[in-house]
LUMVOBA-276076 format. One line per field, with one value per atom (N, C-alpha, C): residue in one letter; residue number from 1; x, y, z; atom name. Coordinates in steps of 0.1 Angstrom, whole numbers. Layout:
BEGIN
type	A; ...
seq	NUM; ...
c1	X; ...
c2	Y; ...
c3	Z; ...
atom	CA; ...
This chain:
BEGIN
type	X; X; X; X; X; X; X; X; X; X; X; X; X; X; X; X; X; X; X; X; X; X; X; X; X; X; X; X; X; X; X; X; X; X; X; X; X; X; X; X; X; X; X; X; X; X; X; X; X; X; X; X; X; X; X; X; X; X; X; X; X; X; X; X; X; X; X; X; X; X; X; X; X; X; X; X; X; X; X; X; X; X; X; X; X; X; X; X; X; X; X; X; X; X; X; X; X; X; X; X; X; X; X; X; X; X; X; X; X; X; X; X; X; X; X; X; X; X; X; X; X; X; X; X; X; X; X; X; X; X; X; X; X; X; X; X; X; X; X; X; X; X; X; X; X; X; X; X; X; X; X; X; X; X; X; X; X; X; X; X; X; X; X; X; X; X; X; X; X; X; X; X; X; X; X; X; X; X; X; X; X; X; X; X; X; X; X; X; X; X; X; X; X; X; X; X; X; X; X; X; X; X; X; X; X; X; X; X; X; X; X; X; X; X; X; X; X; X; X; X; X; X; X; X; X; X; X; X; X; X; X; X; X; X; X; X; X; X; X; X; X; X; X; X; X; X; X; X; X; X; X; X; X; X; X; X; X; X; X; X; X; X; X; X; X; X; X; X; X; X; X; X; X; X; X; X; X; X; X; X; X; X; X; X; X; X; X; X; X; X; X; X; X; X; X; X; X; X; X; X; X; X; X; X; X; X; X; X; X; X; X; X; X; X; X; X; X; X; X; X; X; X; X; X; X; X; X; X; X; X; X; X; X; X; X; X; X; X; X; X; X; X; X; X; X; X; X; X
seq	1; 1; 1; 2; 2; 2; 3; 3; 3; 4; 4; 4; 5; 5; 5; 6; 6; 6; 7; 7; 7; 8; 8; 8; 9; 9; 9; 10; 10; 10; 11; 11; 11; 12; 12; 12; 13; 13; 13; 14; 14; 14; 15; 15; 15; 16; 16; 16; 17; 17; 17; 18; 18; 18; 19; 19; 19; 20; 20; 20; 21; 21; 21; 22; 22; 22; 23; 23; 23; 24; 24; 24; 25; 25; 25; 26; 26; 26; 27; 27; 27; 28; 28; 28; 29; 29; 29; 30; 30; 30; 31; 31; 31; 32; 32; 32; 33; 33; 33; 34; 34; 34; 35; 35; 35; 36; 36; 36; 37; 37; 37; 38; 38; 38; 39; 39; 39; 40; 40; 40; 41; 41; 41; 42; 42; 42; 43; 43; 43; 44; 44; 44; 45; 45; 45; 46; 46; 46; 47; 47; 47; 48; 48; 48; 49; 49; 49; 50; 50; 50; 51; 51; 51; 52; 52; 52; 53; 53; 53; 54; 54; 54; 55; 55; 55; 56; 56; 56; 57; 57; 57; 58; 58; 58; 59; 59; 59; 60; 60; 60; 61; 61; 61; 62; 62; 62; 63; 63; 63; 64; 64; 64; 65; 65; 65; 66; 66; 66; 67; 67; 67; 68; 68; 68; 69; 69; 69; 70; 70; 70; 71; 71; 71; 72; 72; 72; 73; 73; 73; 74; 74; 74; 75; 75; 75; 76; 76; 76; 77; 77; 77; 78; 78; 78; 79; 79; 79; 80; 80; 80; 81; 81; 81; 82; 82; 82; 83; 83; 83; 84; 84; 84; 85; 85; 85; 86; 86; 86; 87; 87; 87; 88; 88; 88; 89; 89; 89; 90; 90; 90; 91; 91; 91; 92; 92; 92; 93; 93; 93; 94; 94; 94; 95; 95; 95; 96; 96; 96; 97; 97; 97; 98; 98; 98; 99; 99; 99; 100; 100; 100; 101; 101; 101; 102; 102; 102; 103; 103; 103; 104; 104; 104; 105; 105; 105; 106; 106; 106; 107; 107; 107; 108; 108; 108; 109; 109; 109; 110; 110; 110; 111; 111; 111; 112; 112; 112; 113; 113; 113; 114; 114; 114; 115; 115; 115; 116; 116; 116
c1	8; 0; 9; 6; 12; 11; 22; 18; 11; 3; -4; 12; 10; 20; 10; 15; 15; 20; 14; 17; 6; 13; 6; -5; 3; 4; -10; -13; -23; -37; -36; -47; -58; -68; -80; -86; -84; -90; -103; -108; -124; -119; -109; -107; -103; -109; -112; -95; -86; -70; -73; -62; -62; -50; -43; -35; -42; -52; -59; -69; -69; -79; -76; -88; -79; -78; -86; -80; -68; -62; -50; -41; -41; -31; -30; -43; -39; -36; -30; -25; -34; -49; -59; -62; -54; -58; -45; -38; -29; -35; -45; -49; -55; -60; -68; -60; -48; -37; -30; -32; -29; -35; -46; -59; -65; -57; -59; -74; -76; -92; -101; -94; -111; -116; -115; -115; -126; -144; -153; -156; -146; -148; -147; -156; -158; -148; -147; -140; -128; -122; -107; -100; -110; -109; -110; -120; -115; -104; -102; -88; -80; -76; -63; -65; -72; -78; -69; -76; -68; -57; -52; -37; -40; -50; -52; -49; -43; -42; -55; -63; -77; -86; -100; -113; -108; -100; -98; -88; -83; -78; -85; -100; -106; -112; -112; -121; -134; -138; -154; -164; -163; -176; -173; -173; -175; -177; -191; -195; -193; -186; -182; -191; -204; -211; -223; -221; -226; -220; -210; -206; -207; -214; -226; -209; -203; -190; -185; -188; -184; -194; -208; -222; -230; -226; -234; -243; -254; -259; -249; -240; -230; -223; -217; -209; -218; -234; -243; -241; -246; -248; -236; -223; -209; -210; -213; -211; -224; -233; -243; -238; -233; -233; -221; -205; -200; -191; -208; -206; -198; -192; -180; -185; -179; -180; -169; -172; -160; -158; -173; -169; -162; -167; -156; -143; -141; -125; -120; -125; -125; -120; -130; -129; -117; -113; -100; -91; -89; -75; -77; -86; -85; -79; -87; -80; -65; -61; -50; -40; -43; -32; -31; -26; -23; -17; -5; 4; -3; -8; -16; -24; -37; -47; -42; -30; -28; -23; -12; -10; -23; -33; -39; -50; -51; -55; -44; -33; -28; -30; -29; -26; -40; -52; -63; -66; -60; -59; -73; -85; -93; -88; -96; -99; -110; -113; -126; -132; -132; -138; -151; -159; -174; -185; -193; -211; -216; -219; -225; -240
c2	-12; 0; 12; 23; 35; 44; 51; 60; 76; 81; 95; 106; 116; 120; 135; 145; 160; 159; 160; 158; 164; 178; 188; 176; 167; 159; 149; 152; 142; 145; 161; 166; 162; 156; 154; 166; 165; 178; 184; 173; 179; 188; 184; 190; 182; 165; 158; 152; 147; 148; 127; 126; 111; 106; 116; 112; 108; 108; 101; 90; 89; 81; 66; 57; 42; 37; 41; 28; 36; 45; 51; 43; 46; 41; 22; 20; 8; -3; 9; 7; 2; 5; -3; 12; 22; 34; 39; 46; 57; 74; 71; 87; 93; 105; 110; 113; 122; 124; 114; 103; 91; 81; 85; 71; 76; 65; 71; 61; 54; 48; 58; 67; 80; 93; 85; 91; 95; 84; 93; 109; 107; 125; 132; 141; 151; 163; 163; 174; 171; 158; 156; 156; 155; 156; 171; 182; 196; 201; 199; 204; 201; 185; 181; 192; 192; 198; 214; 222; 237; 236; 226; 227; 230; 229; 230; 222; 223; 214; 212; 217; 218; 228; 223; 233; 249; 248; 264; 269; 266; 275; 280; 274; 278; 291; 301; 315; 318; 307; 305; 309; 304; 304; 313; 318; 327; 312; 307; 297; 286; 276; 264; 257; 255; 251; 254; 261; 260; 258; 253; 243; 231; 231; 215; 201; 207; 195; 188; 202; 197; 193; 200; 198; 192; 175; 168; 157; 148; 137; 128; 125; 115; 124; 135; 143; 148; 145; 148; 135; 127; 111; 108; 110; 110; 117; 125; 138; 133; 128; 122; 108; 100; 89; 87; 95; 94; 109; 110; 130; 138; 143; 152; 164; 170; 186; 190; 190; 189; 207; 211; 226; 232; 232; 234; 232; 222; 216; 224; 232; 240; 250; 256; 270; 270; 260; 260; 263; 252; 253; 272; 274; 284; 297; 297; 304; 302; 290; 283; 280; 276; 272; 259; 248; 234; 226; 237; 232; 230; 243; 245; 235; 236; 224; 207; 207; 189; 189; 195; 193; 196; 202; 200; 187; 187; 170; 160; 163; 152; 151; 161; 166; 159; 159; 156; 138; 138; 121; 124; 129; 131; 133; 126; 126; 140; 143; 155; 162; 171; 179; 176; 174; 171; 177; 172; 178; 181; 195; 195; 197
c3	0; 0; 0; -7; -7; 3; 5; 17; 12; 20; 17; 20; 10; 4; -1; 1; -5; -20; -29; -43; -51; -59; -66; -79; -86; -94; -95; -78; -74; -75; -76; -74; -89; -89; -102; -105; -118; -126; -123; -115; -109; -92; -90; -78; -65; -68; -59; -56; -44; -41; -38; -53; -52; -46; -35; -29; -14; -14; -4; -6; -15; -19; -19; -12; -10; -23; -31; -45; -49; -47; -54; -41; -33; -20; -21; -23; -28; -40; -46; -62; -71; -71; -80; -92; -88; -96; -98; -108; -109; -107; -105; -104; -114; -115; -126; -138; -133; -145; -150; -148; -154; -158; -155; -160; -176; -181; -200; -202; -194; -192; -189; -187; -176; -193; -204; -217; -216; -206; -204; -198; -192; -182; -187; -189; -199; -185; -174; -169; -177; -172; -176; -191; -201; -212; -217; -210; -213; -205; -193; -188; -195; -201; -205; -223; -223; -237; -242; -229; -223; -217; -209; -205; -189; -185; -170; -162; -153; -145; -131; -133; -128; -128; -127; -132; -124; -121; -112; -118; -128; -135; -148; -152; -165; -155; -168; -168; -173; -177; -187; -176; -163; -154; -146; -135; -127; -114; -114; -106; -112; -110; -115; -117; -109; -110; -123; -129; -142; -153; -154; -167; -160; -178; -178; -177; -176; -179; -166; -158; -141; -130; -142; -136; -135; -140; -145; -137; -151; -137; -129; -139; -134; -122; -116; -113; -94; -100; -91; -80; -89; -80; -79; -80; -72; -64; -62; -50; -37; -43; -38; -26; -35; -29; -20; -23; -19; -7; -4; 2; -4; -18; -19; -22; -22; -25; -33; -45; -58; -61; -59; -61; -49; -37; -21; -25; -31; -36; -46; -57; -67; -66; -51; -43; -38; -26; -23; -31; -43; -49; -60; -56; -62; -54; -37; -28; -22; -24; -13; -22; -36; -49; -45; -56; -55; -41; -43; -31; -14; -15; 0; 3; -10; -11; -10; -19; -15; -3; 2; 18; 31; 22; 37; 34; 21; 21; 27; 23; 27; 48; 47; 64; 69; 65; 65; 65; 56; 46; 43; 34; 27; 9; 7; -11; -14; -5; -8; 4; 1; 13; 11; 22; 25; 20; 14; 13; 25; 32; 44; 38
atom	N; CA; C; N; CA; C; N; CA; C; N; CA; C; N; CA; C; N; CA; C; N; CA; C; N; CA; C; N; CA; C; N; CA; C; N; CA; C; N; CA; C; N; CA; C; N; CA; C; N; CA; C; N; CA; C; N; CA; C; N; CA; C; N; CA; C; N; CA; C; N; CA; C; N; CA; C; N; CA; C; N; CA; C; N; CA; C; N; CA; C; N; CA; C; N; CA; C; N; CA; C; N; CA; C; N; CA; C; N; CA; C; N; CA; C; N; CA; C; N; CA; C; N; CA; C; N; CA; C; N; CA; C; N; CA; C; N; CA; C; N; CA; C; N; CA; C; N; CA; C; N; CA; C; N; CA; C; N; CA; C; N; CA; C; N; CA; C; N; CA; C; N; CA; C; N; CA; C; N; CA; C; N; CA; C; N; CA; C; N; CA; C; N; CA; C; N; CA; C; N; CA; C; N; CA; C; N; CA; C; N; CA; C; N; CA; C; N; CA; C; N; CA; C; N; CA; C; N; CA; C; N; CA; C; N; CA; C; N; CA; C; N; CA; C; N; CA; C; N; CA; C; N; CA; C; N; CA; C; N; CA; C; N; CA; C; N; CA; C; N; CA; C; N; CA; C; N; CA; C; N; CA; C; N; CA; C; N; CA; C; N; CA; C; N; CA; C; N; CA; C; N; CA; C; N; CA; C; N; CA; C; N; CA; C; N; CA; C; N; CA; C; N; CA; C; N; CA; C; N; CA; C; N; CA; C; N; CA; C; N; CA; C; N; CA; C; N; CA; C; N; CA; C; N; CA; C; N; CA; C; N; CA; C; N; CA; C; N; CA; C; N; CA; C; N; CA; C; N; CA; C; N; CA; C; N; CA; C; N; CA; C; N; CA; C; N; CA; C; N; CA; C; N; CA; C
């Protein structure tokens, strides 16, 4: 099993930190930036598209949550089932920058800050 680790690298283009995350720690995943399988994510296919290294660096929306790409059913019933809060995650790395955000995930050991 891998150890949880502060790594800019880790962070998923939706926002959500696969350096906490058990199928990443348990080597069943390489992560978002590495899973050439995740061809359906329409987030990760426009980031990689623009050159972003996540939704908080595009300038299209103001509120994230109205692009239909980060906003979706699939995107809903993730956030649903598994409590995340992918735009919270969005906001951060937008206030705190990459670095700040994966260390206090890591510091955390969370993949996502919470749906309250």
């Amino acid at each position: 099993m891998k150890e949880i680790i502060s790594d800019e690298s880790l962070v998923a283009f939706c926002g959500l930190y696969c350096g906490s995350c058990s199928r990443y720690l348990k080597e069943k995943c390489n992560g978002c930036a590495k899973n050439d399988k995740a061809s359906w994510c329409k987030v990760r296919t426009c980031c990689l598209e623009n050159g972003f290294s996540s939704c908080a660096e595009c300038k299209d929306f103001d509120d994230i949550s109205e692009c239909k790409k980060f906003n979706n059913f699939m995107s809903k019933l993730f956030g649903f089932i598994f409590k995340s809060d992918r735009k919270a995650c969005i906001e951060m790395i937008k206030t705190k920058g990459l670095e700040d955000y994966s260390e206090y995930m890591t510091e955390n050991k969370i993949p996502s800050l919470k749906r309250t």
